[in-house]
N, C-alpha and C positions, 0 to 999 in steps of 0.2 A: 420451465423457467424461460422467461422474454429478456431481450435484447434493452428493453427499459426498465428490469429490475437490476441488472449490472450497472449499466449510468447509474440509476439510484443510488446504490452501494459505492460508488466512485463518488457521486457527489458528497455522500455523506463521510466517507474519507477524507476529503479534501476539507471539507466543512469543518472537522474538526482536528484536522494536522492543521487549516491554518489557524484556526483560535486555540490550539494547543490545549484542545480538550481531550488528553489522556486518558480518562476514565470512559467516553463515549468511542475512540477510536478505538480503543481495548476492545472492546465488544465485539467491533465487526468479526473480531477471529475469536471468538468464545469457540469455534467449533473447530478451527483451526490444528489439526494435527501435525503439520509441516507449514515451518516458515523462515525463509532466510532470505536478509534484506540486499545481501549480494553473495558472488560467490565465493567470494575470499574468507567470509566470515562462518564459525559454522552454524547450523539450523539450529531451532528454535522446535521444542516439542512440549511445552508446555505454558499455560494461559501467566505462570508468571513471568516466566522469560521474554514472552512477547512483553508484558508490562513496564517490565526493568528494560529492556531494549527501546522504550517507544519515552523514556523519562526525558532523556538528551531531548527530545523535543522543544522541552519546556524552557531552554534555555539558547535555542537557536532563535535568532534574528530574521526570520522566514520573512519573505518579500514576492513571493508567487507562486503558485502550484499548479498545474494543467494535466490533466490526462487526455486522450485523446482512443476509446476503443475502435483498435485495427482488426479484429477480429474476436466472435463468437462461436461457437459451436459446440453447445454444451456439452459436456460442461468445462469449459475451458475458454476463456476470456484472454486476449493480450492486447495488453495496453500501455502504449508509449506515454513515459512521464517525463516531465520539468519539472525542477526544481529551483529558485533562485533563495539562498538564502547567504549570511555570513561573508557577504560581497566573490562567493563562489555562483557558478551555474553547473548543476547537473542534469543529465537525463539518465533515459535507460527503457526499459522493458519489465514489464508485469505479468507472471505466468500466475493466473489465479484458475484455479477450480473453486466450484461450489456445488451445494447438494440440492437437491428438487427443492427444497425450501428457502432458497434465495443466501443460504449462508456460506462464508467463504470458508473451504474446510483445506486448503493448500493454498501457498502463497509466496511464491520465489521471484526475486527482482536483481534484474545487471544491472549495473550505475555505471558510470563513469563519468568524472567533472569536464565539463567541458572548458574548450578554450574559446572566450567570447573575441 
């Protein structure tokens, strides 16, 4: 797996967190065994949970999204994010694995809101 099929998979994250297409962001973790979107919350081990977790989207006021990969090495991807939305700003950190097929099969993120 190349260092442009993670971007890929990151833009198409981003693609559809921000047009709050639920059903195509669901997808990227179809294969997804572990997922927790911070540490305080607990993990996520099934493709509904990820689905009911990712709904609250749909009703957030999103206003910008960035990734930025800091490093690869497969298969483990980290990737610093921004978020601006609900006149809040967060970041944080993205620990993704994936499997020789480009799909994301772990997915754990620190947040923390920033003070702009």
């Amino acid at each position: 797996m190349e260092r442009k099929t993670v971007i890929r998979w990151l833009n198409d994250l981003k693609k559809y967190w921000f047009n709050k297409d639920v059903i195509n962001a669901v997808k990227l973790f179809e294969k997804t065994v572990y997922y927790q979107e911070t540490p305080f919350m607990k993990p996520y081990y099934t493709q509904k949970e990820i689905e009911q977790e990712w709904q609250h989207v749909l009703v957030e006021d999103i206003k910008q999204i960035d990734f930025k990969l800091l490093a690869f090495d497969f298969p483990v991807a980290i990737v610093e994010w921004t978020l601006e939305q609900n006149n809040d700003f967060y970041s944080g950190i993205y620990e993704i694995k994936f499997n020789e097929e480009g799909s994301c099969i772990y997915f754990r993120s620190w947040e923390m809101v920033k003070e702009c």
